[in-house]
C-alpha positions as CSV (number, residue, x, y, z in Angstrom):
1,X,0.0,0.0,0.0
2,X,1.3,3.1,-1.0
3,X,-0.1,6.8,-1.1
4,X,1.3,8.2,-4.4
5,X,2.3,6.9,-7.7
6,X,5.6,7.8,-7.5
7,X,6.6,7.2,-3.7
8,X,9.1,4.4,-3.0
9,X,8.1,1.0,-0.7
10,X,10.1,1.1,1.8
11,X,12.9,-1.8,1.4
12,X,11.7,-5.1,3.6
13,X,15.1,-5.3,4.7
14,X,14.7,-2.3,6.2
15,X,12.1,-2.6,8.0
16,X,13.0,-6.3,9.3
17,X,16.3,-4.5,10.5
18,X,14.4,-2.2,12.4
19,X,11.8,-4.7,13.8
20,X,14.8,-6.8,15.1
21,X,16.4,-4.2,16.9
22,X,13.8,-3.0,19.0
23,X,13.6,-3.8,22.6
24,X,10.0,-4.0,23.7
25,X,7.4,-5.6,21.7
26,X,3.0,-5.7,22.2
27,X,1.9,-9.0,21.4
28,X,-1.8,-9.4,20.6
29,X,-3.7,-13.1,20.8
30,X,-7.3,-13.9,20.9
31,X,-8.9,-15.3,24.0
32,X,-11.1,-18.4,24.3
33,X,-14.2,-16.1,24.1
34,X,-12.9,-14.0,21.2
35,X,-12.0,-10.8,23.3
36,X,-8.3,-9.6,22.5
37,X,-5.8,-10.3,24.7
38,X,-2.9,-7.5,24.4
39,X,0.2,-8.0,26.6
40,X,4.2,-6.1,26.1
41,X,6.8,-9.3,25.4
42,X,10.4,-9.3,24.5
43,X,11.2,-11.1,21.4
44,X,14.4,-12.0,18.9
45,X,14.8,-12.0,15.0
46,X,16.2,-15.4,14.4
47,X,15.8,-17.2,10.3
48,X,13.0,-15.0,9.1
49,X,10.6,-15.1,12.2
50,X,10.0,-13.3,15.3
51,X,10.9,-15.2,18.6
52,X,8.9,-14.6,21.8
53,X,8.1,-16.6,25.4
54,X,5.9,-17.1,27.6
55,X,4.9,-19.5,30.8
56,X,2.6,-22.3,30.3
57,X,0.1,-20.8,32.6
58,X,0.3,-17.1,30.6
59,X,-3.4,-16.5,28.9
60,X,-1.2,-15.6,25.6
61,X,0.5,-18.6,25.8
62,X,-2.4,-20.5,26.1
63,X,-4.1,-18.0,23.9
64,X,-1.5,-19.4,21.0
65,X,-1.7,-23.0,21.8
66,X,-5.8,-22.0,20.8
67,X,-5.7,-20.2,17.8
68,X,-2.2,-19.1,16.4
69,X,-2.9,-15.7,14.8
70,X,-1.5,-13.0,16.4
71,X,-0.1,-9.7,16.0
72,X,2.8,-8.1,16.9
73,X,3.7,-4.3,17.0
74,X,7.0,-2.3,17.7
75,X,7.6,1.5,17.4
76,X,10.8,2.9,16.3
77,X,12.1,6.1,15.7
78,X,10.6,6.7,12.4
79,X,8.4,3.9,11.3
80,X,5.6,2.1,13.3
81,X,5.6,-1.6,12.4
82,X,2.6,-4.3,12.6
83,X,3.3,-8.2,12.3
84,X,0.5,-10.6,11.4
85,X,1.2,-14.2,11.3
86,X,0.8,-17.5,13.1
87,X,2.1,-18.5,16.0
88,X,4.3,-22.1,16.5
89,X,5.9,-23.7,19.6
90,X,9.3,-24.2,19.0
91,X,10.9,-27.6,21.0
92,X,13.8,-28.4,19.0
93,X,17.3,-28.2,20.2
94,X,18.8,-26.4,17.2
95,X,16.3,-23.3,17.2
96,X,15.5,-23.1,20.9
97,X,20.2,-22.6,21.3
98,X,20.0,-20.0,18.2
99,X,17.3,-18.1,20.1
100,X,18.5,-18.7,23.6
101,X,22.3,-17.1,22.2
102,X,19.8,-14.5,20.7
103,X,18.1,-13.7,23.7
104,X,21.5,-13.5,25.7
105,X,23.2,-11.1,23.3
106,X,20.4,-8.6,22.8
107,X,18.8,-8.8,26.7
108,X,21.2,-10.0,28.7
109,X,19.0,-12.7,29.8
110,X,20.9,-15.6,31.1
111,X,18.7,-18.1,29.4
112,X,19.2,-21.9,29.8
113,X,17.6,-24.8,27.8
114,X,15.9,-27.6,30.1
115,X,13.0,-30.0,29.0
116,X,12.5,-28.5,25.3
117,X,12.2,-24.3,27.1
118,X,13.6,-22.2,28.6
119,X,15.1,-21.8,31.8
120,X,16.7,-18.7,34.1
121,X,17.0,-17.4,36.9
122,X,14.4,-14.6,36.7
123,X,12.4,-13.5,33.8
124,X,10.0,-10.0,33.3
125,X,8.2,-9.5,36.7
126,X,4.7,-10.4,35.0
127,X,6.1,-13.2,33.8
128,X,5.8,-15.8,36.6
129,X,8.2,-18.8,37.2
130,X,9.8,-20.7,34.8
131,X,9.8,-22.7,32.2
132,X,9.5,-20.3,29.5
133,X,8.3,-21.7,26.7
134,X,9.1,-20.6,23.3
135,X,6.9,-19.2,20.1
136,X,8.2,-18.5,16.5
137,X,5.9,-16.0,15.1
138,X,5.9,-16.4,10.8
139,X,5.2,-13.4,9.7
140,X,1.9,-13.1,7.2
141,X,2.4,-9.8,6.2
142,X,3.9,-6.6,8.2
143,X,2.9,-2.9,7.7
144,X,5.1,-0.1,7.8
145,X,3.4,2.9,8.7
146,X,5.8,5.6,8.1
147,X,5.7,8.4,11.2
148,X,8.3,11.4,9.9
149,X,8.2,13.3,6.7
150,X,10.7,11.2,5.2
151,X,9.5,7.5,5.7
152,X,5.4,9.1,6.3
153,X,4.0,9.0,2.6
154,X,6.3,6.0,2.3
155,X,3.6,3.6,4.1
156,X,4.2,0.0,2.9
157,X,2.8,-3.6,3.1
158,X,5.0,-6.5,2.6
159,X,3.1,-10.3,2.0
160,X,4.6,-13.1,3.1
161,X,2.5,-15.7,1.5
């Protein structure tokens, strides 16, 4: 989607590098009942998909296991990004270390892999007790809505699918 002719998408890359440098993330499930369920996360880049956790007992957690459409926002300096995609626990070894060395480099978060999740000492004050476990978030499509002069009229969709 764009609002002129002869304005330029903005470059996916760009945007993906932008997305996977932010530091706080709004994740948005639906609930059992259909009401949305909005909650902040943390979350990695890792292979082409956004990474996020949660404990078991978490209502977006169990929200996923549900129905795995989501959405997931960030907000950086000059461009205001939505993610739409589906939701997938991740359990294998490979993936959960390349997200766990993920987690560690961008957070700080001391995360461990136990029993196919994630383990550490603490984790966000809302969070509750470990395990953590882990969700890859493929991406359906992402907008980019533009928010200075520059990147504003510049509004762009990218489809994944």
């Amino acid at each position: 989607m764009l609002t002129g002719e002869d304005v330029e998408p903005i470059p996916w890359p760009d945007a993906r590098d932008r997305l996977a440098g932010e530091r706080f993330y709004w994740l948005a499930t639906t609930d059992p009942g259909g009401r949305p369920h909005v909650r902040p996360v943390l979350a990695v880049w890792v292979d082409n998909a956004l990474y996020t956790s949660t404990s078991p007992t978490a209502r977006k957690g169990r929200n996923l296991d549900a129905d795995p459409r989501c959405s997931v926002t960030a907000r950086t300096d000059d461009l205001d990004l939505v993610l739409e995609g589906t939701a997938t626990r991740v359990t294998d070894g490979e993936t959960l270390a390349r997200v766990a060395d993920a987690y560690r480099s961008k957070y700080g978060w001391p995360v461990e892999i136990r029993d196919r999740a994630f383990e550490a000492p603490y984790g966000a004050p809302t969070a509750g007790p470990p395990p953590y476990l882990l969700y890859r978030v493929t991406p359906v499509q992402v907008y980019g809505f533009g928010t200075d002069d520059a990147l504003g009229p510049r509004t762009t969709r990218w489809r994944f699918y």
